[in-house]
PALO-553554 format. One record per residue (C-alpha): residue in one letter; x, y negated, z negated; residue number from 0. Coordinates in steps of 0.05 Angstrom, whole numbers, plus 5000, padded with zeros to 4 digits. Layout:
N
<atom code="a" c1="X" c2="Y" c3="Z" pos="NUM"/>
...
end
This chain:
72
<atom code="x" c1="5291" c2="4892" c3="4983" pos="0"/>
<atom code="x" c1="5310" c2="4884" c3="5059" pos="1"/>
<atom code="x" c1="5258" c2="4896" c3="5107" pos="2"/>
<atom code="x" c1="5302" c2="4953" c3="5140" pos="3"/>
<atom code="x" c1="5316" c2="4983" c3="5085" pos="4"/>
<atom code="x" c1="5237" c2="4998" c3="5070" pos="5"/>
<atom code="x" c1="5200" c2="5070" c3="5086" pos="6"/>
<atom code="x" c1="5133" c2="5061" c3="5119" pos="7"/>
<atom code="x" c1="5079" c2="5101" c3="5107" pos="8"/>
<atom code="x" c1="5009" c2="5107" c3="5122" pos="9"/>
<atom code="x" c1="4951" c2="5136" c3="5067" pos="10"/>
<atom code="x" c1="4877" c2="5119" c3="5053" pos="11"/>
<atom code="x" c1="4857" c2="5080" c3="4993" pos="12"/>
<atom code="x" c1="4830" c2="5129" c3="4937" pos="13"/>
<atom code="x" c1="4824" c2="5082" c3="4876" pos="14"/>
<atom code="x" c1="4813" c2="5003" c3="4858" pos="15"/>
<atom code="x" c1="4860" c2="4984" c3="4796" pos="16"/>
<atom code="x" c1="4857" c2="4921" c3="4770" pos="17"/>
<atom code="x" c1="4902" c2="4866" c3="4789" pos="18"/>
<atom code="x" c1="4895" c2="4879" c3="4868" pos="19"/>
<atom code="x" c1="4932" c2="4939" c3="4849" pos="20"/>
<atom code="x" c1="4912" c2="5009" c3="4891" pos="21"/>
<atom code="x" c1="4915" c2="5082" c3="4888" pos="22"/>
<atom code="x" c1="4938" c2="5105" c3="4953" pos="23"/>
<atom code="x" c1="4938" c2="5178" c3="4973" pos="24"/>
<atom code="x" c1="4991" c2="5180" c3="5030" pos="25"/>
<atom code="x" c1="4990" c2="5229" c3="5091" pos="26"/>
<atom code="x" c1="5047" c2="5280" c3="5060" pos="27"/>
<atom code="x" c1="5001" c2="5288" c3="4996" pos="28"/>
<atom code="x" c1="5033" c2="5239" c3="4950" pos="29"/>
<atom code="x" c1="4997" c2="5179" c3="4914" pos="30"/>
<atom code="x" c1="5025" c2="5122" c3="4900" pos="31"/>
<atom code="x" c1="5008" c2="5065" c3="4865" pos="32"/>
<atom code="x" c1="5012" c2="4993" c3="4914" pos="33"/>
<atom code="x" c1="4994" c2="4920" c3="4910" pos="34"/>
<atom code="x" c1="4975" c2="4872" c3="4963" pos="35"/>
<atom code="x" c1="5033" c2="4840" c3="4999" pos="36"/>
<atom code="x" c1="5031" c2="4756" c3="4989" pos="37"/>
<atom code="x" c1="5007" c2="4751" c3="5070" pos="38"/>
<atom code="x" c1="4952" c2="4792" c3="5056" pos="39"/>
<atom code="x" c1="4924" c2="4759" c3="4993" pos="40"/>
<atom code="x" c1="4950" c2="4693" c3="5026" pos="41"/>
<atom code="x" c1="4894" c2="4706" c3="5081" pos="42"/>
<atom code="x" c1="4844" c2="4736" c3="5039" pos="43"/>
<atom code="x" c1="4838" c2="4802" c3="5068" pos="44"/>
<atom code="x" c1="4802" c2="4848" c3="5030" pos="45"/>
<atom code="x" c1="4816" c2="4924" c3="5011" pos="46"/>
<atom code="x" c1="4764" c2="4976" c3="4993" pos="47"/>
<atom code="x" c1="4762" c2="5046" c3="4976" pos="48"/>
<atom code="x" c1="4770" c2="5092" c3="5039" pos="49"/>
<atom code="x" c1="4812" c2="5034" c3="5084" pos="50"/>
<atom code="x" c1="4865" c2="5070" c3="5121" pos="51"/>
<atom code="x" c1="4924" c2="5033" c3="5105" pos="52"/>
<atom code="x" c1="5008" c2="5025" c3="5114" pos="53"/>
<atom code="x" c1="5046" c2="5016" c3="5051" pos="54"/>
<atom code="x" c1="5114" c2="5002" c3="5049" pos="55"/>
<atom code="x" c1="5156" c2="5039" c3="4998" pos="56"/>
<atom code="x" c1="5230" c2="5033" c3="4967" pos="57"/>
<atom code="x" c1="5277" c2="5082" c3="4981" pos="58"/>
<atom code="x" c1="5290" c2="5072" c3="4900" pos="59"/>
<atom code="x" c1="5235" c2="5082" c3="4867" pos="60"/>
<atom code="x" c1="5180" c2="5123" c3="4915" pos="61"/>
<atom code="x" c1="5119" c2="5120" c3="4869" pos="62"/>
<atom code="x" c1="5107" c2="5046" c3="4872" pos="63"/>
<atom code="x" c1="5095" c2="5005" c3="4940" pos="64"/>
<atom code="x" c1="5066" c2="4947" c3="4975" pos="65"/>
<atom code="x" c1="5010" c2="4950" c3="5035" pos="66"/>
<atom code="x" c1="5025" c2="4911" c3="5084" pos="67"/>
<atom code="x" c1="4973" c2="4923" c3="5137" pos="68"/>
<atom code="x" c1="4890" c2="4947" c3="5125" pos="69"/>
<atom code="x" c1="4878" c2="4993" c3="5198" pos="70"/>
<atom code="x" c1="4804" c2="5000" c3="5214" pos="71"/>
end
């Protein structure tokens, strides 16, 4: 997937699942299901339930993404 090609998004974290897999309830409503992108588990930054976060989602399949930044 090309980075320009990706829809960002931001939503709050809702549910842990295991695998440093997340529910994510995004601002339009929807919730998706994202992992941690390799920088982030590279660095050790750690989600929990209620981060704000930005997920990056595939125009292809819009149900399943990858957060790439935790906000405060």
């Amino acid at each position: 997937m090309a980075k320009e090609e990706a829809l960002q998004m931001e939503g709050v974290v809702n549910e842990t699942l295991p695998n440093t897999t997340f529910r994510v309830q995004l601002e339009n409503g929807h919730i998706v299901t994202a992992h941690i992108s390799g920088k982030m588990r590279k660095n050790y930054i750690r989600i929990l339930t209620g981060d704000k976060v930005t997920v990056e989602l595939t125009p292809y399949d819009l149900s399943k993404g990858r957060i790439v930044y935790r906000g405060r």
